[in-house]
C-alpha positions in Angstrom: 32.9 136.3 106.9 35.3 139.3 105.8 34.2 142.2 103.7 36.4 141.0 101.0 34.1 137.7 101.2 36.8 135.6 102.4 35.8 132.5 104.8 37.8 133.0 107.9 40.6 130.2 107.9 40.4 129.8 103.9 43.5 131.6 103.1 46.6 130.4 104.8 49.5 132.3 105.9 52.4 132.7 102.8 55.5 131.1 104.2 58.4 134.0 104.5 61.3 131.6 101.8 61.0 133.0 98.7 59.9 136.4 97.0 57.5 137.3 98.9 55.8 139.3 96.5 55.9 136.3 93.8 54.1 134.3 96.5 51.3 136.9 97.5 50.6 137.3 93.4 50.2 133.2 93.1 48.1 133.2 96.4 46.0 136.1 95.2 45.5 134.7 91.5 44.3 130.9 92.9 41.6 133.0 95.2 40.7 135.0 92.0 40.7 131.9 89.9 39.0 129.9 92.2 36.5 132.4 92.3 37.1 132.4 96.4 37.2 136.1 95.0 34.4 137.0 92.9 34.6 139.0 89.4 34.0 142.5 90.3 35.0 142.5 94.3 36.5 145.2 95.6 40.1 144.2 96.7 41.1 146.1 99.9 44.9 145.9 100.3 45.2 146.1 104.2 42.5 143.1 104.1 44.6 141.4 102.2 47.8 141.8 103.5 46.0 140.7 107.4 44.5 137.5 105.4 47.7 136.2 104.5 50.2 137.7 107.0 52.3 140.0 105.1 52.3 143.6 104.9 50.7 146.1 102.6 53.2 146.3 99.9 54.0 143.0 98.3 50.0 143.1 98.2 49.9 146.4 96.1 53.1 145.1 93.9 50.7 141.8 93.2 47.6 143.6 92.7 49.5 146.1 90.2 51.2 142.9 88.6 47.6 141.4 88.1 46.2 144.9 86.6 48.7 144.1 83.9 48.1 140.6 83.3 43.9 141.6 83.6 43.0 139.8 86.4 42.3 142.5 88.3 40.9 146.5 87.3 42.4 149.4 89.3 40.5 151.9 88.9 41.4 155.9 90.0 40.2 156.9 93.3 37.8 153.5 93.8 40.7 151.0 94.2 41.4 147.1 92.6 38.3 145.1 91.5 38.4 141.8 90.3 38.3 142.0 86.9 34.3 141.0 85.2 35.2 139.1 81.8 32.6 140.1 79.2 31.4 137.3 76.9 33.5 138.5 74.3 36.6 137.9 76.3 35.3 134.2 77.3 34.4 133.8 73.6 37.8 134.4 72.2 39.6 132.3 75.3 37.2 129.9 74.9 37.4 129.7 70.6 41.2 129.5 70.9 41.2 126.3 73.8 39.4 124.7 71.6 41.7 124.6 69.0 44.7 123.9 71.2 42.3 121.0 72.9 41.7 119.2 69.9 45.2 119.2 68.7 46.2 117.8 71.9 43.7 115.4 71.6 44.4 114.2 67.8 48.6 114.3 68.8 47.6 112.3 71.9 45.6 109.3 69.9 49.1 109.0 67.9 50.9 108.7 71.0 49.7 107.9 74.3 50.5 104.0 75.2 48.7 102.2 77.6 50.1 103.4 80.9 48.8 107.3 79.5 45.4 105.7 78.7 45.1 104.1 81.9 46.3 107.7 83.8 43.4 109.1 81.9 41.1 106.8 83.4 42.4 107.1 86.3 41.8 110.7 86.6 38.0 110.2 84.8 37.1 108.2 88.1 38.6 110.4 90.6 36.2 113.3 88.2 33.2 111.1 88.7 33.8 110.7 92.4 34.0 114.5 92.6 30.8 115.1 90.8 28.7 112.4 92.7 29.9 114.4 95.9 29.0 117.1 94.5 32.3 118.4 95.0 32.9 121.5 92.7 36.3 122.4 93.6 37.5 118.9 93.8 35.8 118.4 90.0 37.1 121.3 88.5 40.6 121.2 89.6 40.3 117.0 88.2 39.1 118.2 85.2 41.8 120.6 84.7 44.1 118.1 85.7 42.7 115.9 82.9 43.1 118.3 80.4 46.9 118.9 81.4 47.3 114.8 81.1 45.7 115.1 77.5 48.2 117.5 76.8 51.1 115.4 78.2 49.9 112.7 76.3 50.6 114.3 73.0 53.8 115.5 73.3 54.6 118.9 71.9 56.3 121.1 74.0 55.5 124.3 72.0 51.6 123.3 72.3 51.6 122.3 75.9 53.4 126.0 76.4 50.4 127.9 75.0 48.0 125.9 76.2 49.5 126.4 79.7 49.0 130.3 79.2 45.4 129.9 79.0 45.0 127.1 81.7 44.1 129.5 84.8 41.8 131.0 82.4 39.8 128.5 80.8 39.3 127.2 84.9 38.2 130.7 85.9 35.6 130.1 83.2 34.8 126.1 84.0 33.9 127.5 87.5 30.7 129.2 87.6 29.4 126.2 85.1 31.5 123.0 86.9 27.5 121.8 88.5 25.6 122.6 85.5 28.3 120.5 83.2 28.7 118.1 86.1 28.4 113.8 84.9 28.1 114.8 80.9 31.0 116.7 81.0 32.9 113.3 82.5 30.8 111.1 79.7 32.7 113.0 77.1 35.8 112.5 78.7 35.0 108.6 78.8 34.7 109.0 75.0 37.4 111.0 74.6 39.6 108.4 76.3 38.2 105.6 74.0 38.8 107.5 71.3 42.5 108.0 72.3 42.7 104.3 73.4 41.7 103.2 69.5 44.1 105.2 68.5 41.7 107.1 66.1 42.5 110.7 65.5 40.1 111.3 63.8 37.1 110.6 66.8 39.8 112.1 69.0 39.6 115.5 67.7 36.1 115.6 66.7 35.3 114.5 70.6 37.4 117.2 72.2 36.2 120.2 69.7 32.2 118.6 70.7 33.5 118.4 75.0 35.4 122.3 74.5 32.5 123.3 72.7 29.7 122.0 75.0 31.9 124.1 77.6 31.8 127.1 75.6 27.9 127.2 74.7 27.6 126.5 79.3 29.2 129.8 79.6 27.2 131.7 77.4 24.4 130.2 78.9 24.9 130.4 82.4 23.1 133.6 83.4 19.8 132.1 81.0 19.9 129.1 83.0 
């Protein structure tokens, strides 16, 4: 184990095609969303720079580039931190998925034909493999793949853009609570698919404002727990 708390072997080397600082600031913001860095670890830049094979600088243009965007705190004469969301911040995030979510969800019961419905299910099976395995990465990245398929499903482009700006954040959040939430949280998205499949938007919406919710109140909960 490094001092940044990096497994050795975890992070692979960035491939040179490409802007290279683009490609350090995606690899750094999966470890930080991932929580393979944790909220409020110090970021060293030369450790970062040996971990994934590149020099000093396109780490410090990424780590500025995430100051900006609030992944990460630079702080004078201490260095870059992972950022700590407060609960307000996960609150707000959180208040405002919801409301994209169950849109999506309503939109998708109008639209989503049987191939979508069975893609859904699909997915809900690979998400209850995961959990049985008690694999959290594996369940989380399903479940936000689930989500994204929801949002396919209904078909606005302007609401699938916004929802995509929150995406990394709302899994940054799902992390820390992906084994407490574990088989209900793949219940509801059983219910959520029947829902869909009936074609009622009605259920649809009420089920996915209930699932985002149940996510929310996980959060706040966590530390209680």
């Amino acid at each position: 184990m490094l001092s940044t708390g990096l497994p050795q072997g975890s992070v692979p080397k960035l491939e040179r095609p490409g802007p290279l600082r683009d490609r350090v600031y995606g690899a750094l913001l999966e470890l930080i969303t991932t929580r393979a860095l944790q909220p409020g670890q110090h970021l060293v830049e030369s450790e970062l720079a040996g971990h994934l094979g590149v020099s000093r600088q396109p780490v410090r243009e990424a780590l500025q580039r995430l100051n900006t965007e609030g992944w990460v705190d630079l702080r004078p004469a201490q260095g870059a931190f992972v950022h700590e969301p407060t609960d307000a911040e996960a609150d707000q995030l959180l208040t405002v998925r919801t409301l994209l979510e169950a849109e999506a969800a309503r939109l998708a019961a109008v639209h989503a034909g049987s191939e979508g419905v069975a893609a859904l299910e699909a997915l809900c099976a690979e998400g209850e493999k995961a959990v049985a395995a008690d694999d959290v990465d594996a369940a989380v990245a399903l479940n936000a793949r689930f989500h994204a398929k929801v949002m396919e499903l209904a078909g606005n482009a302007v609401l699938a853009e916004l929802a995509g700006q929150v995406d990394r954040r709302v899994r940054w959040y799902y992390t820390p609570i992906a084994r407490q939430r574990g088989r209900q949280s793949w219940i509801e998205h059983r219910e959520l698919i029947a829902a869909i499949s009936d074609r009622d938007e009605q259920r649809a919406t009420a089920v996915m404002r209930q699932h985002t919710e149940h996510t929310r109140t996980s959060y706040h909960a966590r530390q209680r727990s």
